[in-house]
PDB file of N, CA, C and O in Angstrom:
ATOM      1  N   UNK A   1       3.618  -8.126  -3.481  1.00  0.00           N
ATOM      2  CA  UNK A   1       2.439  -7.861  -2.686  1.00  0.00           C
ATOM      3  C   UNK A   1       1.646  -9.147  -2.520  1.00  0.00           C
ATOM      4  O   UNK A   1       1.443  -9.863  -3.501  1.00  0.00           O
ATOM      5  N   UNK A   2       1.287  -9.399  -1.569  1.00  0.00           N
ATOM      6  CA  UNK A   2       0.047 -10.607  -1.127  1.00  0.00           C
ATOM      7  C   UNK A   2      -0.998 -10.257  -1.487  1.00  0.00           C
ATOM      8  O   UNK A   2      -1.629  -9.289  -1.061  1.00  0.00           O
ATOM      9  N   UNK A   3      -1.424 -11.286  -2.632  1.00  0.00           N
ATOM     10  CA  UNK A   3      -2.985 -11.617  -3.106  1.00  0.00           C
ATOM     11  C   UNK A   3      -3.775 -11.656  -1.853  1.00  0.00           C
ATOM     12  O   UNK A   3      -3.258 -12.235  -0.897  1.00  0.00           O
ATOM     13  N   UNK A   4      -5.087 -11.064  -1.695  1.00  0.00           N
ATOM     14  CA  UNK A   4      -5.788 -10.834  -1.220  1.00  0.00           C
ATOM     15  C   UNK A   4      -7.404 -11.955  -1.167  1.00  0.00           C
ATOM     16  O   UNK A   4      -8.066 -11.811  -2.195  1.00  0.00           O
ATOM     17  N   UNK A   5      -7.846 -12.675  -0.435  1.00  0.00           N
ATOM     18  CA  UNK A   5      -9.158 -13.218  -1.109  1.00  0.00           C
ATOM     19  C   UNK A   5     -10.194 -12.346  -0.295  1.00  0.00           C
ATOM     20  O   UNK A   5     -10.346 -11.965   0.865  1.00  0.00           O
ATOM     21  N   UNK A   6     -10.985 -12.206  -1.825  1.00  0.00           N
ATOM     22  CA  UNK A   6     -12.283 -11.299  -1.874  1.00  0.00           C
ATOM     23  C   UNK A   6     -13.484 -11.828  -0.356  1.00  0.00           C
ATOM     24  O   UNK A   6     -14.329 -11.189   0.272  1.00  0.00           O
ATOM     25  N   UNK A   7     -13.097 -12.953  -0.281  1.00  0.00           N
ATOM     26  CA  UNK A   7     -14.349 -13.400   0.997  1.00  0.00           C
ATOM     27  C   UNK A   7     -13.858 -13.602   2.120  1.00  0.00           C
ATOM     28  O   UNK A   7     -14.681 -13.472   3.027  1.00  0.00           O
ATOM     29  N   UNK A   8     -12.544 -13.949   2.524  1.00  0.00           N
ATOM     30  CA  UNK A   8     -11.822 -13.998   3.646  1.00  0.00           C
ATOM     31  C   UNK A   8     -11.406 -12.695   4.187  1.00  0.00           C
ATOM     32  O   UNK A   8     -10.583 -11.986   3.608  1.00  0.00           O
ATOM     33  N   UNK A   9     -12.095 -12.310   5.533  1.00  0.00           N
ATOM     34  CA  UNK A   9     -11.514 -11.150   6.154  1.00  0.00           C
ATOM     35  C   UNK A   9     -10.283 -11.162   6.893  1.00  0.00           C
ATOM     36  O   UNK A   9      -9.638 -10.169   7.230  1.00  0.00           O
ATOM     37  N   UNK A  10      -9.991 -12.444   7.132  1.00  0.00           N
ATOM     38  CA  UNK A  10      -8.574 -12.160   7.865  1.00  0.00           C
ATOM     39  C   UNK A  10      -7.315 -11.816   6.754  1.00  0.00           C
ATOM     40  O   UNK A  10      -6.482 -10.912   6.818  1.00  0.00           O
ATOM     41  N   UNK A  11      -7.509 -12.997   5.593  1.00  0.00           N
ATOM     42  CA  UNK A  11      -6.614 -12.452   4.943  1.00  0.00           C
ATOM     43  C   UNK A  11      -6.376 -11.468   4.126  1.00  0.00           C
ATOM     44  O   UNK A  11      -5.412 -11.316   3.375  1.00  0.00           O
ATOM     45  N   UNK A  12      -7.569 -10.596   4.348  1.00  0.00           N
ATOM     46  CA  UNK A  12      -7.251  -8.993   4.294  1.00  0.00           C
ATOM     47  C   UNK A  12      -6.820  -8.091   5.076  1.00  0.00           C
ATOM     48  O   UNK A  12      -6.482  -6.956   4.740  1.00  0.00           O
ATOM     49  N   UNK A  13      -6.808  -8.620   6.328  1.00  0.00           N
ATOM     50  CA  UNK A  13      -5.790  -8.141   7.557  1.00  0.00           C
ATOM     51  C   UNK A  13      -4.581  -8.074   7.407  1.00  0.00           C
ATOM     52  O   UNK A  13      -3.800  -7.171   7.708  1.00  0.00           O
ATOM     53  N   UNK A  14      -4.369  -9.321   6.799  1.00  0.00           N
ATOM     54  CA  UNK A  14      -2.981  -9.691   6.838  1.00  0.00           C
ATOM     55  C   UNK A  14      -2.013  -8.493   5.766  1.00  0.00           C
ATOM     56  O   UNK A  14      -0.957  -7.888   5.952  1.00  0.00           O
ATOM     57  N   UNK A  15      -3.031  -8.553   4.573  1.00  0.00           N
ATOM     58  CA  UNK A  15      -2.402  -8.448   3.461  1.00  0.00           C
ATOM     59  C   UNK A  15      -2.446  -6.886   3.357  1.00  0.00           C
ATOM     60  O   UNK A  15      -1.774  -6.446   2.424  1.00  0.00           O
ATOM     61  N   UNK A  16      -3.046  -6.031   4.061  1.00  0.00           N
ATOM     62  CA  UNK A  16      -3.434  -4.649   4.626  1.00  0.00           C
ATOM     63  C   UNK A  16      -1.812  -4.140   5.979  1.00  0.00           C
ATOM     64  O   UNK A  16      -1.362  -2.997   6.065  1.00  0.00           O
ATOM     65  N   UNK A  17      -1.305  -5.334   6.794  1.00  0.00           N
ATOM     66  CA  UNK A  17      -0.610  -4.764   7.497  1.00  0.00           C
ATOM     67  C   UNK A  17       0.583  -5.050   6.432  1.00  0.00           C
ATOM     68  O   UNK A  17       1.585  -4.364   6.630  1.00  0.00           O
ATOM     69  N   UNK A  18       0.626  -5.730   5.601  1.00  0.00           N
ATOM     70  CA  UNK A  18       1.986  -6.517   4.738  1.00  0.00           C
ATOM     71  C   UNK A  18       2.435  -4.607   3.578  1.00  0.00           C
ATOM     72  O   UNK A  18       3.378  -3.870   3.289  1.00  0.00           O
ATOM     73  N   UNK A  19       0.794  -4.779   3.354  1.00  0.00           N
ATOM     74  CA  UNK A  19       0.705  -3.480   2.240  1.00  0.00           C
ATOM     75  C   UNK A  19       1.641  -1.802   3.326  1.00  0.00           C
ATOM     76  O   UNK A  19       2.519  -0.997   3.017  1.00  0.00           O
ATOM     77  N   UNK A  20       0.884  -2.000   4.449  1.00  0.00           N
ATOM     78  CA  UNK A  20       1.812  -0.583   5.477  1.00  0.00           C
ATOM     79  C   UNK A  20       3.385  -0.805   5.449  1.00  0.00           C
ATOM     80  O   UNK A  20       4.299  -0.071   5.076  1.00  0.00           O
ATOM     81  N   UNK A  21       3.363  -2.146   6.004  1.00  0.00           N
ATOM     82  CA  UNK A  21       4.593  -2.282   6.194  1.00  0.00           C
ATOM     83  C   UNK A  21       5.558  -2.045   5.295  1.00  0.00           C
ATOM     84  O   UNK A  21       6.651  -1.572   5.603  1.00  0.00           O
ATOM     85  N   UNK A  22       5.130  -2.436   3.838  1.00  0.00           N
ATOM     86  CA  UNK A  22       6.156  -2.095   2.694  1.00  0.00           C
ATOM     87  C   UNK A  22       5.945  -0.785   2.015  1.00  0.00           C
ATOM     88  O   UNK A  22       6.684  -0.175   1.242  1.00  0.00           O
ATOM     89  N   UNK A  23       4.837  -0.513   2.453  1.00  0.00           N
ATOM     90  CA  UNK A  23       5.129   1.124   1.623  1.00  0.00           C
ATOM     91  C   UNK A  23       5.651   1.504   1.191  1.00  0.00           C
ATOM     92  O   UNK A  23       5.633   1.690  -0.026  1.00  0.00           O
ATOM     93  N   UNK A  24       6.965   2.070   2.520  1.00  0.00           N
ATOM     94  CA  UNK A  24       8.298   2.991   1.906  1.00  0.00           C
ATOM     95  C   UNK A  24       9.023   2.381   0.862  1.00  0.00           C
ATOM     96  O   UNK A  24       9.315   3.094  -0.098  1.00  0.00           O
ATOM     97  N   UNK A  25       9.399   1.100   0.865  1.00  0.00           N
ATOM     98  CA  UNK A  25       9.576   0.053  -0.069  1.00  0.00           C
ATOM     99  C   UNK A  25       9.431   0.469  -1.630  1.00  0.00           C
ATOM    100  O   UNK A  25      10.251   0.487  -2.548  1.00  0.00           O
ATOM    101  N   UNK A  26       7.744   0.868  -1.541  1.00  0.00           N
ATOM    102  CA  UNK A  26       6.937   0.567  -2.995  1.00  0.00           C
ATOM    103  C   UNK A  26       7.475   2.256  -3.284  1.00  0.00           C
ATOM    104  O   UNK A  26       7.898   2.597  -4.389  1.00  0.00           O
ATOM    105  N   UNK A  27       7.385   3.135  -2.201  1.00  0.00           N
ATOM    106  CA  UNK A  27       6.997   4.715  -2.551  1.00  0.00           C
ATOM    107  C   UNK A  27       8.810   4.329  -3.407  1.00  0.00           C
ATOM    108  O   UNK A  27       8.962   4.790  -4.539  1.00  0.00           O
ATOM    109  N   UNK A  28       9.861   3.613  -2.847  1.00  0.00           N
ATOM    110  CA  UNK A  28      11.283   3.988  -3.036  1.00  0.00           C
ATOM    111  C   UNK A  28      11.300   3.651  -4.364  1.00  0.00           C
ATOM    112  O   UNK A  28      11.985   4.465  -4.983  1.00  0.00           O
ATOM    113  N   UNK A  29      10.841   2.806  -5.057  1.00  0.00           N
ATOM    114  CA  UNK A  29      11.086   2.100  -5.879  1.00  0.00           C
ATOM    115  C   UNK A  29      10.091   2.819  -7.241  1.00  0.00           C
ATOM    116  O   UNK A  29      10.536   2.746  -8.386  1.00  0.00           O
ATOM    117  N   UNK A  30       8.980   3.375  -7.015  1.00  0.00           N
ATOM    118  CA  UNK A  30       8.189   4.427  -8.211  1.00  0.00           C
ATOM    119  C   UNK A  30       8.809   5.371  -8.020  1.00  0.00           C
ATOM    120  O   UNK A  30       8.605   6.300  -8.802  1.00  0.00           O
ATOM    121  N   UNK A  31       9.829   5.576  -6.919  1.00  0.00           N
ATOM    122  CA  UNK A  31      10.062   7.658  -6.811  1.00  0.00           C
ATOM    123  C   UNK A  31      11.741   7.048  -8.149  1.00  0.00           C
ATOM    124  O   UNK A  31      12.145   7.904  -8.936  1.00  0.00           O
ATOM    125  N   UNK A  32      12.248   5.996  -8.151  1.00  0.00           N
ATOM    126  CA  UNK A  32      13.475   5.603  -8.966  1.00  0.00           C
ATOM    127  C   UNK A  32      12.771   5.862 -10.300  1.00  0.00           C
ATOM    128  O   UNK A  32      12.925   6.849 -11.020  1.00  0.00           O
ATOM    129  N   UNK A  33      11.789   4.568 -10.555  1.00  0.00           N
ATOM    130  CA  UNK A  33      11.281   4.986 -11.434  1.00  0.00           C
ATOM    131  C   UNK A  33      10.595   5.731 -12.485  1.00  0.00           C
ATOM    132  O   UNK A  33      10.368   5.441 -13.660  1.00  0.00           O
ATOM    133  N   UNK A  34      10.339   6.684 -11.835  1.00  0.00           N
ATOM    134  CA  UNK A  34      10.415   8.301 -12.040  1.00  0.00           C
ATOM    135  C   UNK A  34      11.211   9.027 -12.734  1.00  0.00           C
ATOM    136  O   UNK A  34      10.767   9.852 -13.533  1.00  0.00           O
ATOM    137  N   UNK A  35      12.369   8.859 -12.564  1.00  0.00           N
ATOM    138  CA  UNK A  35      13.368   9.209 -13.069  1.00  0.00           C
ATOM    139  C   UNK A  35      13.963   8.154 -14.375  1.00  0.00           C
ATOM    140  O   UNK A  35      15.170   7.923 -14.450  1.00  0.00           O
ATOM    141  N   UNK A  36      13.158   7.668 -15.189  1.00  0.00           N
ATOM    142  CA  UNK A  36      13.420   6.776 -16.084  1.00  0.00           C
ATOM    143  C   UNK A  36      13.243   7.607 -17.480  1.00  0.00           C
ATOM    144  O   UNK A  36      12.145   8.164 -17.454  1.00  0.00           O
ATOM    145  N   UNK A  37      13.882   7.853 -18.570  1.00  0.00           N
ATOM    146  CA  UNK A  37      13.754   8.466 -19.668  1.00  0.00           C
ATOM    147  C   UNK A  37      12.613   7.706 -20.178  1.00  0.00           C
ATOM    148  O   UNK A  37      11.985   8.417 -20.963  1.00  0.00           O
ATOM    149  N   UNK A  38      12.121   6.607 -20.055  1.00  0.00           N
ATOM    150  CA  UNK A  38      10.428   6.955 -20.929  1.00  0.00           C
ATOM    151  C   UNK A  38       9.586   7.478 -20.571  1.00  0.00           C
ATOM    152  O   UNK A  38       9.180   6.818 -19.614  1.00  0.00           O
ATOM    153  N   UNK A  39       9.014   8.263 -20.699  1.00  0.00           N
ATOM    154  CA  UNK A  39       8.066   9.621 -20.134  1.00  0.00           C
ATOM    155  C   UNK A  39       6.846   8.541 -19.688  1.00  0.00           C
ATOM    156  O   UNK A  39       6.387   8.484 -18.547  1.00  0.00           O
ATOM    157  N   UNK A  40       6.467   7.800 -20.681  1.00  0.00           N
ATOM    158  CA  UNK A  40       4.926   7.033 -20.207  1.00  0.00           C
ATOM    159  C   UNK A  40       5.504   6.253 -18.910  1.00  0.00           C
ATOM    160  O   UNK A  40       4.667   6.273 -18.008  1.00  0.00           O
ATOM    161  N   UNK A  41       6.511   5.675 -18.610  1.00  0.00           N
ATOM    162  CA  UNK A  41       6.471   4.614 -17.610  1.00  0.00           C
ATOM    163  C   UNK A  41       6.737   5.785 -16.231  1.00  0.00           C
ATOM    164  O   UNK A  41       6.236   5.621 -15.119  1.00  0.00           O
ATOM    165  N   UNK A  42       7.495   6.782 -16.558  1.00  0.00           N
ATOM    166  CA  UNK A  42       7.965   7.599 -15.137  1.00  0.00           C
ATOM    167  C   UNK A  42       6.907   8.561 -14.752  1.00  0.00           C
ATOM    168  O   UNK A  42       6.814   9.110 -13.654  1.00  0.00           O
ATOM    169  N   UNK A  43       6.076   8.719 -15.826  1.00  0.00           N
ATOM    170  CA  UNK A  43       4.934   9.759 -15.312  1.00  0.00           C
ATOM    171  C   UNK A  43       3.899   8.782 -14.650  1.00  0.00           C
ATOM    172  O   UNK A  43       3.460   9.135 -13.555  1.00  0.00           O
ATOM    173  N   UNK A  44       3.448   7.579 -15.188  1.00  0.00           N
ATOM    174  CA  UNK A  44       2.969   6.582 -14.361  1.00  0.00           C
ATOM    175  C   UNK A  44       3.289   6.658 -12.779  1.00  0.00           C
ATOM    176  O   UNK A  44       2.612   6.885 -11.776  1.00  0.00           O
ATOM    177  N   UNK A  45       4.543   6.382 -13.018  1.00  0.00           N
ATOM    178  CA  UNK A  45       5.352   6.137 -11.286  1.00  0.00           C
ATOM    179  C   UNK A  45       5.241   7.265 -10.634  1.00  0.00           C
ATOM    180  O   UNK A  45       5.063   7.065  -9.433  1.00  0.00           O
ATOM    181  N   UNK A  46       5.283   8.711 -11.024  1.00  0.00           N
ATOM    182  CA  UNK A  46       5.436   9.483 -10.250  1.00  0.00           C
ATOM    183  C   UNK A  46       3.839  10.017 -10.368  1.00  0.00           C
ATOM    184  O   UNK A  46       3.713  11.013  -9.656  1.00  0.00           O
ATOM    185  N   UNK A  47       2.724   9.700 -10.971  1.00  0.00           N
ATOM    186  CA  UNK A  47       1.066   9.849 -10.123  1.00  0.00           C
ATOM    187  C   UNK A  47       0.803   8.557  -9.270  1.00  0.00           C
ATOM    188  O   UNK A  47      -0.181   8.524  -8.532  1.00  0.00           O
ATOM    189  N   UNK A  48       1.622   7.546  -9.353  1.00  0.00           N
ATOM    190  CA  UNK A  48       1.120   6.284  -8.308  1.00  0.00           C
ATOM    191  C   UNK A  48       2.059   6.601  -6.882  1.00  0.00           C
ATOM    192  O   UNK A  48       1.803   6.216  -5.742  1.00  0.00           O
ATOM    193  N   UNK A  49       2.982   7.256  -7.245  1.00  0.00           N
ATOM    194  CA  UNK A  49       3.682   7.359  -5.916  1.00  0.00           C
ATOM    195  C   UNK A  49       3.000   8.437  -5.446  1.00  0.00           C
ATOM    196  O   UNK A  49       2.543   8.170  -4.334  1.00  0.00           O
ATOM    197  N   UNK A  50       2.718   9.586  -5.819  1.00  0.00           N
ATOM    198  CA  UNK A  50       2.268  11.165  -5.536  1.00  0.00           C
ATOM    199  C   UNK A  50       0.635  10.224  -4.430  1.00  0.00           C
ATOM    200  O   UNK A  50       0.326  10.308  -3.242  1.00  0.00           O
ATOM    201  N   UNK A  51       0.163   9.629  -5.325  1.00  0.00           N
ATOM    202  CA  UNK A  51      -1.024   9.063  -4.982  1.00  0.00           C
ATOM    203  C   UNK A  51      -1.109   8.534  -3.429  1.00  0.00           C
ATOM    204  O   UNK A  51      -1.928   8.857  -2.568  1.00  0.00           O
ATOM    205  N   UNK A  52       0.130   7.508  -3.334  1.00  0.00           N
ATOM    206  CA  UNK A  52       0.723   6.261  -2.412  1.00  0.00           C
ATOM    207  C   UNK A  52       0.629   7.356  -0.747  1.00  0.00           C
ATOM    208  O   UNK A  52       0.197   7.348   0.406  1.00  0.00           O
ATOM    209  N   UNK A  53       1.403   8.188  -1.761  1.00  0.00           N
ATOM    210  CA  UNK A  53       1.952   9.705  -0.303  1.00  0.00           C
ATOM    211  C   UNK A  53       0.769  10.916   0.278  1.00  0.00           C
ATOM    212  O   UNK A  53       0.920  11.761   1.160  1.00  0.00           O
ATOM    213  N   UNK A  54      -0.427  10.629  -0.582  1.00  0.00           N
ATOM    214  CA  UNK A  54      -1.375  11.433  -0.114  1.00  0.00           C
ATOM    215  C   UNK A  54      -2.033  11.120   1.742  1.00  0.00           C
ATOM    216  O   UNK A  54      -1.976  10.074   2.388  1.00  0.00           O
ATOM    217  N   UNK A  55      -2.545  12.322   2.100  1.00  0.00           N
ATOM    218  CA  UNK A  55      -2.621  12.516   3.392  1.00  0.00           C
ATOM    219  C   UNK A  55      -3.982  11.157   3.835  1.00  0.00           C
ATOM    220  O   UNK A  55      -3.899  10.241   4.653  1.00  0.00           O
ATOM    221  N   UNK A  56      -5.097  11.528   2.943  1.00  0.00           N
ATOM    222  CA  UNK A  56      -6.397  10.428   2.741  1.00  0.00           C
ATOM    223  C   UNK A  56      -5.638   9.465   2.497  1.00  0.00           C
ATOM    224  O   UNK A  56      -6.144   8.703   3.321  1.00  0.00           O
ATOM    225  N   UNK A  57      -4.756   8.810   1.995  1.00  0.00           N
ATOM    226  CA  UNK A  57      -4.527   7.243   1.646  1.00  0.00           C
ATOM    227  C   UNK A  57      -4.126   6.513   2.765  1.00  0.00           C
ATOM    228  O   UNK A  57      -4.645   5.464   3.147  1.00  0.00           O
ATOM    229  N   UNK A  58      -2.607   7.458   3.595  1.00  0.00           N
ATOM    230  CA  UNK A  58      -1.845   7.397   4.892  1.00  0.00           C
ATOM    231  C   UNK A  58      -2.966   6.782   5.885  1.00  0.00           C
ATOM    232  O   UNK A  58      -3.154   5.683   6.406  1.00  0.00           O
ATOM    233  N   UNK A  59      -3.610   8.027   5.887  1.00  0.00           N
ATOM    234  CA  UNK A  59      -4.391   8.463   7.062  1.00  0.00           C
ATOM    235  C   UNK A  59      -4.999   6.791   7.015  1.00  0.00           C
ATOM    236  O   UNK A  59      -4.606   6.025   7.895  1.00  0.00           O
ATOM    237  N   UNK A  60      -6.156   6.189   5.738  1.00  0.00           N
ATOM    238  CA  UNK A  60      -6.998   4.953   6.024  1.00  0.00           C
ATOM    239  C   UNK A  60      -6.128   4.499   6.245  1.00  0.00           C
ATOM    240  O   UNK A  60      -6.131   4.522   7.475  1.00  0.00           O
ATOM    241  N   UNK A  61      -4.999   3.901   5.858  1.00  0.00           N
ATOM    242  CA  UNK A  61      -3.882   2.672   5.591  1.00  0.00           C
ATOM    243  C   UNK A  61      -3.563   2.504   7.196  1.00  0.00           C
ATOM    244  O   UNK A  61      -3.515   1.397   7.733  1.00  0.00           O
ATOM    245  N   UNK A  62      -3.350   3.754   7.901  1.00  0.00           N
ATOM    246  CA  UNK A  62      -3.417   3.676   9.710  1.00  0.00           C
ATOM    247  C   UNK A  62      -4.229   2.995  10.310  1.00  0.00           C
ATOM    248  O   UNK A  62      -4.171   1.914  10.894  1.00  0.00           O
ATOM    249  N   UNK A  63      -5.220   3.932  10.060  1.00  0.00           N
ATOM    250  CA  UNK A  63      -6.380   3.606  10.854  1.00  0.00           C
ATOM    251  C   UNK A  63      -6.985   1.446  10.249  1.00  0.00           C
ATOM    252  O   UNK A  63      -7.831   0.668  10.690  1.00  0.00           O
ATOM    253  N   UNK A  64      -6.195   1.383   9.384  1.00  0.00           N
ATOM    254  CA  UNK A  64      -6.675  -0.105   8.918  1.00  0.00           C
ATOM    255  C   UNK A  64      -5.598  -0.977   9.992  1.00  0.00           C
ATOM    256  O   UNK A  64      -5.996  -1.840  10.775  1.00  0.00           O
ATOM    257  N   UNK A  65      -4.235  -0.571   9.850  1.00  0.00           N
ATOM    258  CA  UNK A  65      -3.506  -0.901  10.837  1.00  0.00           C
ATOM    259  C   UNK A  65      -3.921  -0.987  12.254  1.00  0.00           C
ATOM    260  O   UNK A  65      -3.378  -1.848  12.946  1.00  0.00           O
ATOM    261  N   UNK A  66      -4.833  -0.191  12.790  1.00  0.00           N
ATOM    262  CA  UNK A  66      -5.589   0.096  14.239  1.00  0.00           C
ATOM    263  C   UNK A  66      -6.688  -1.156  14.391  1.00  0.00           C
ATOM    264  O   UNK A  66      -7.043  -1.737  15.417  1.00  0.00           O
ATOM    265  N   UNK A  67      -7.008  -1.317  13.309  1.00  0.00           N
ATOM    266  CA  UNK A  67      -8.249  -2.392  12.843  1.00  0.00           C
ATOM    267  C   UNK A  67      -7.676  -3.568  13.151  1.00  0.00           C
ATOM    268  O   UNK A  67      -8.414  -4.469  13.551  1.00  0.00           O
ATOM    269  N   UNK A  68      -6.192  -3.810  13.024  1.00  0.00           N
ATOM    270  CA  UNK A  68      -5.344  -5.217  13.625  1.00  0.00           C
ATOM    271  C   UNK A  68      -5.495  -5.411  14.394  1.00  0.00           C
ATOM    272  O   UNK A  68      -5.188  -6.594  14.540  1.00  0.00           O
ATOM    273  N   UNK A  69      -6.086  -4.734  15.847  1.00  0.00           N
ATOM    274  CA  UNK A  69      -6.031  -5.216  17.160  1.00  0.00           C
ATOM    275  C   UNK A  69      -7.585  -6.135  17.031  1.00  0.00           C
ATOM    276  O   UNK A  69      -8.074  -6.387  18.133  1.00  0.00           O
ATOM    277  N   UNK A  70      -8.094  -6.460  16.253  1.00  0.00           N
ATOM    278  CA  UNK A  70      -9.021  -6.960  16.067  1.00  0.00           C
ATOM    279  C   UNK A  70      -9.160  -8.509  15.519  1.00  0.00           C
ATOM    280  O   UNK A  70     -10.024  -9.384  15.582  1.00  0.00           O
ATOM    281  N   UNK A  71      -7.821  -8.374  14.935  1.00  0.00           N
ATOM    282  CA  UNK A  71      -7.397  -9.882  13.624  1.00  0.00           C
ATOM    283  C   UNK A  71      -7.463 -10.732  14.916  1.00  0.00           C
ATOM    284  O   UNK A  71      -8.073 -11.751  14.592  1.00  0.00           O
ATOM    285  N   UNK A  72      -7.105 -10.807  16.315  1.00  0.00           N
ATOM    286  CA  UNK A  72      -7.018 -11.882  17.136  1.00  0.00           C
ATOM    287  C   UNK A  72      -8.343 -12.361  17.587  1.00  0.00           C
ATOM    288  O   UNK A  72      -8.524 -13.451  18.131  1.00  0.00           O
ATOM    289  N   UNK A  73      -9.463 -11.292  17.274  1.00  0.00           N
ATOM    290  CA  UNK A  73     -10.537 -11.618  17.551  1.00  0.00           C
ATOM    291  C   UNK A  73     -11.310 -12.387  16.614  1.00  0.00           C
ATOM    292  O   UNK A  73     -12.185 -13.178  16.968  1.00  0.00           O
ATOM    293  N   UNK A  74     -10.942 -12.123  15.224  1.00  0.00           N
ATOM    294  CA  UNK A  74     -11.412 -12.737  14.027  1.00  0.00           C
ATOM    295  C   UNK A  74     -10.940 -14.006  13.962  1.00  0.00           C
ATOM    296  O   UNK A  74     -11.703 -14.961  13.815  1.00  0.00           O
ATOM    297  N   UNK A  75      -9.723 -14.123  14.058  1.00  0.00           N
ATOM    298  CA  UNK A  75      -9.175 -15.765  14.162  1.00  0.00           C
ATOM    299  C   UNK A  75      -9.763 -16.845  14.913  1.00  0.00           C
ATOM    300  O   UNK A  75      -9.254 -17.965  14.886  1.00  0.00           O
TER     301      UNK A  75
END
């Protein structure tokens, strides 16, 4: 994932379309881990993924994506 700086708004643009784009990525890789016999690390993975897949998270993570048509204006 791309570090983010706290005072720069573009490169929270950036690092906001980088974060959509890999999603399925991140969701593929906690839903594996999930399935790991140590209970603490897979129950982890499977409330961060459950979390990742909620309708409120989707929904901003879009609408932040929509907010890109804007990064050309910020630049």
């Amino acid at each position: 994932m791309k570090a983010v700086c706290e005072t720069r708004f573009i490169e929270r643009h950036d690092g906001d379309l980088q974060f959509l784009q890999d999603l399925p990525s991140f969701c593929d890789a906690l839903d594996e881990k999930a399935g790991w016999r140590d209970s603490v690390t897979a129950g982890k993975a499977t409330v961060l993924s459950v979390s990742l897949q909620e309708q409120n998270f989707v929904v901003t993570l879009v609408c932040l994506s929509v907010l890109s048509l804007t990064l050309v204006l910020s630049r």
